[in-house]
N, C-alpha and C positions, 0 to 999 in steps of 0.2 A: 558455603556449599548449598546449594539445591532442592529442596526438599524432594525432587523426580527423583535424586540419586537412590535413595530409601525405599522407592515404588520397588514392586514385583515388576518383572518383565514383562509379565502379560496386562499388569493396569498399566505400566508405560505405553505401552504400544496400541491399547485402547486410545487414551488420551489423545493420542496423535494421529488416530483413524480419521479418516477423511470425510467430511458431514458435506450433504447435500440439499440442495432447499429444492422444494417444488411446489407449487401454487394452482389452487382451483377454486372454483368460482360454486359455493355449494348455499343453499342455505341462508343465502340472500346475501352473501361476505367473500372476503377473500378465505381461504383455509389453506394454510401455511404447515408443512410437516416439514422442518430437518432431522433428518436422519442418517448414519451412517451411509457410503455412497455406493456400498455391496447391498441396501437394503432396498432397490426399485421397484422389484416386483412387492414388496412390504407396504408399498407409497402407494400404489397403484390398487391393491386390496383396500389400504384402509380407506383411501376417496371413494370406495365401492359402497363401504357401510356406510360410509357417513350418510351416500346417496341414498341409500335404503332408508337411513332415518328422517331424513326429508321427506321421501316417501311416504311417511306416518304424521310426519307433525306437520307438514307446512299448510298455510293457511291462503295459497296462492297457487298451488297446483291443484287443479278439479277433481285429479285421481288420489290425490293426495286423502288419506281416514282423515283426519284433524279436519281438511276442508270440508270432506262430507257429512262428519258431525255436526258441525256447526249451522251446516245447510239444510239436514233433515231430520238430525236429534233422531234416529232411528238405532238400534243395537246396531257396533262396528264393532269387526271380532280384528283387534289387532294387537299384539302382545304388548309391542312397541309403545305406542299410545299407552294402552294399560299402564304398564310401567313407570312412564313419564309422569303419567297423571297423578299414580299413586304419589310419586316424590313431591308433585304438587299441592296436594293438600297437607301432605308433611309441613312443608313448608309453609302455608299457610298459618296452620296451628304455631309453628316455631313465631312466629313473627309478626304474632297476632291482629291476623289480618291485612297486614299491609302487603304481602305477596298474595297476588288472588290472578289467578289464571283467566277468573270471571270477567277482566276489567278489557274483555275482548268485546265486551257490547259498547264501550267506548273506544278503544285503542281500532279497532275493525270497523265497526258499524257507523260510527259517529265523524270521527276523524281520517280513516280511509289511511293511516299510518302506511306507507310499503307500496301505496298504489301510485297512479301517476297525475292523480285529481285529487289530493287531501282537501280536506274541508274544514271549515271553523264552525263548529257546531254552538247552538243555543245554546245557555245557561241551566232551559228549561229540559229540554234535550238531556243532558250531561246530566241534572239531578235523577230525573224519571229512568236513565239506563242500567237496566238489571244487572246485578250482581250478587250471583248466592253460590258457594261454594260447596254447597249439598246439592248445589243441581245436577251436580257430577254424580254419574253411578255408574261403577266400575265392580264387576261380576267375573273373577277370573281375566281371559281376556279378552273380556267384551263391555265397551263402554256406549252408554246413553247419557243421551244430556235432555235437560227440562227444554221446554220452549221458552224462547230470548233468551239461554244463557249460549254466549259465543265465548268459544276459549282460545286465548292467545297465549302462545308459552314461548313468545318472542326472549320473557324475562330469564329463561332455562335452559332454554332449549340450545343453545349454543355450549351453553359448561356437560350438558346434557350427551353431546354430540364429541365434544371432549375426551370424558370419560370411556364414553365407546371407544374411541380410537385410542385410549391409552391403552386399555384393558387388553383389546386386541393386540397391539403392539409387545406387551408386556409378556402376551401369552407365547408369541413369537421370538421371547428371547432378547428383546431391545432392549439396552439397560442405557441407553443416551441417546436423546434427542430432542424435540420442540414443537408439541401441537399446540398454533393458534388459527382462533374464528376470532375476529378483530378483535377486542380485549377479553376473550378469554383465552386464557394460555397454561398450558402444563408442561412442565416439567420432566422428562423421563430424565435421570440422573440431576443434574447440574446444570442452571443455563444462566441466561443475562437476559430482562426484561428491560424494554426501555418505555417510562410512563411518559404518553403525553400531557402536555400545560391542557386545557379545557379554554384555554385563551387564545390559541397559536398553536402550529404545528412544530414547536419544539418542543424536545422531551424537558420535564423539569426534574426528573428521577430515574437515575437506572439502580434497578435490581437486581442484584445476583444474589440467588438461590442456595441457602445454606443449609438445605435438608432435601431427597432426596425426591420427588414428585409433587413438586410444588403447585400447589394451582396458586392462579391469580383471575380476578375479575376487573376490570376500569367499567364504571357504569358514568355517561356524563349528559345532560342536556345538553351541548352541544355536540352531538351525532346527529340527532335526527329530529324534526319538529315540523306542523303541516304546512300554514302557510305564513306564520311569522313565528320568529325566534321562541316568543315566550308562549308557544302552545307545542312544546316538546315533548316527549314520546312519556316520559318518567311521572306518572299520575298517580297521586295517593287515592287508591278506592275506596278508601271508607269518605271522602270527599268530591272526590270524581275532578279535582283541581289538581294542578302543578302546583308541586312542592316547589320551592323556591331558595329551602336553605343552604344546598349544596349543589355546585356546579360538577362536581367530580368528586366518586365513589371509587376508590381499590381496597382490596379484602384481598389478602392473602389469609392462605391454608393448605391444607396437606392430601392431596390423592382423593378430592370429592371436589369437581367445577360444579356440576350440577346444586349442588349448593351452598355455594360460592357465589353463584352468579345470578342465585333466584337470593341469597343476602343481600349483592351489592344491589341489588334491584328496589327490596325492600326497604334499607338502609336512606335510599338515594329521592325516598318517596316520604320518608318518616321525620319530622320535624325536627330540631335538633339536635335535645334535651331528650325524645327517647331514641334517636339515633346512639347518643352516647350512651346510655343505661342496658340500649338491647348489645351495644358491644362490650359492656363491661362485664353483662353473662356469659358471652362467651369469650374466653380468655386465652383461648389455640388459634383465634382472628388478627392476625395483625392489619390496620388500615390506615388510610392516607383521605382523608377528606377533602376537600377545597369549596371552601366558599366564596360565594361572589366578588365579596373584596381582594381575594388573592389572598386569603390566610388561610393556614394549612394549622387541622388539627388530624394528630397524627400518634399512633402507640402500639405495642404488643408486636411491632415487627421485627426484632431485634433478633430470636431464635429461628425465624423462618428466611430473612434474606438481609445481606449488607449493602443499605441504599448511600447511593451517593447522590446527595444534591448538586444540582445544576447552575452555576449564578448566570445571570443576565437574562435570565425567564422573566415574565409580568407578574410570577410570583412571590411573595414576598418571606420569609421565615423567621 
């Protein structure tokens, strides 16, 4: 017999409600909402906010606060920003230093990450580029920045953008669906993640979601890097070098992307031995490492999602 037999009629007929995907282009990514297929004008507000918070943080639109900061270091009275920034130096202190919003005088300045002319910047270059995490000052909501500190919150700002659109959704009643901004993805009720190899465009993991607003993060060097492979996006800044020990970051957790995504970020920059140590603190992390060789160190995910491995990946287990 069925376990549906046992359902109330009304979570039966949930379950079998009809889900709709719809896709736009925000934020420098695809942004993915499935949601119920009565919920369109629902779809169509949250690609509104999201657009607003681009509006605050991107580092590529001129009317964009984040961009003007970075351009003028003058007081910018934006809540938005405020907001973000404050979770960014959280996070910073969490992670002792290896999330730093700061490391936009290299990711922006140096290497031109996101533009359409990346560069390979000096050695000399790379050490001399500023990084200070109190050059942030955030007054209510109005933030100033020092001169030469540029902030990129490429590493947040997507689980950032997340959480808005769950919250909003949430507030509206949604009890099932699926926001992602490329590897960041949440959960509203129950879903299936599928992890990419960091080798190949085949998955080597799918996840389903055993608890109910699951975040997840994939942070990987092979996304993005300027003009050869191994000058990729993922820079430890207390070095101003690429990390090297891991090709691919997932963190799962529970109803927080925003940091989720500023961990796997930190994580994915942090050398191996205290990669393992900073996750042994926190013990509500379940993750999936991959390094260079195709070995997967991997633990704590067993309460938050049941993975199914994939064979015939370049991975190895």
């Amino acid at each position: 017999m069925r376990l549906t037999l046992f359902l109330p009629l009304a979570l039966t007929l949930l379950l079998a409600e009809p889900m709709q995907t719809r896709t736009r282009v925000l934020m420098g990514t695809y942004v993915t909402l499935t949601l119920p297929s009565n919920a369109n004008t629902l779809a169509s507000e949250t690609f509104e906010k999201i657009a607003i918070l681009e509006h605050s943080l991107s580092t590529f639109d001129t009317e964009a606060s984040l961009y003007r900061l970075n351009h003028t270091h003058i007081p910018i009275d934006d809540a938005i920003l405020a907001h973000a920034l404050r979770q960014a130096k959280t996070y910073y202190c969490d992670t002792d230093g290896y999330f730093d919003v700061t490391i936009g005088s290299i990711t922006k300045t140096l290497y031109h990450f996101g533009e359409s002319h990346p560069a390979s910047p000096t050695k000399e270059a790379l050490v001399h580029a500023k990084r200070n995490i109190n050059g942030i000052h955030i007054e209510g909501r109005t933030v100033r920045s020092d001169k030469d500190i540029i902030i990129d919150l490429g590493g947040m700002g997507k689980g950032f953008a997340v959480d808005s659109a769950a919250n909003f959704l949430l507030e509206h009643n949604i009890i099932r669906g699926r926001i992602a901004l490329s590897g960041d993805i949440r959960c509203i009720g129950r879903c299936e993640i599928a992890i990419q190899s960091p080798f190949s465009d085949t998955t080597f993991a799918t996840a389903h979601s055993l608890v109910n607003d699951l975040s997840i993060s994939t942070s990987g060097t092979y996304r993005r890097y300027a003009t050869k492979p191994s000058e990729h996006h993922l820079i430890d800044p207390k070095t101003a070098s690429q990390e090297k020990d891991f090709v691919s970051v997932t963190l799962f957790g529970e109803a927080d992307n925003s940091m989720i995504d500023a961990y796997a970020t930190a994580v994915s920059v942090m050398p191996k031995a205290e990669a393992l140590l900073f996750l042994k603190q926190h013990p509500h992390i379940g993750y999936i490492l991959v390094e260079p060789n195709g070995q997967i160190v991997d633990g704590k995910w067993k309460k938050l999602v049941h993975l199914k491995w994939h064979l015939g990946t370049l991975l190895k287990r």
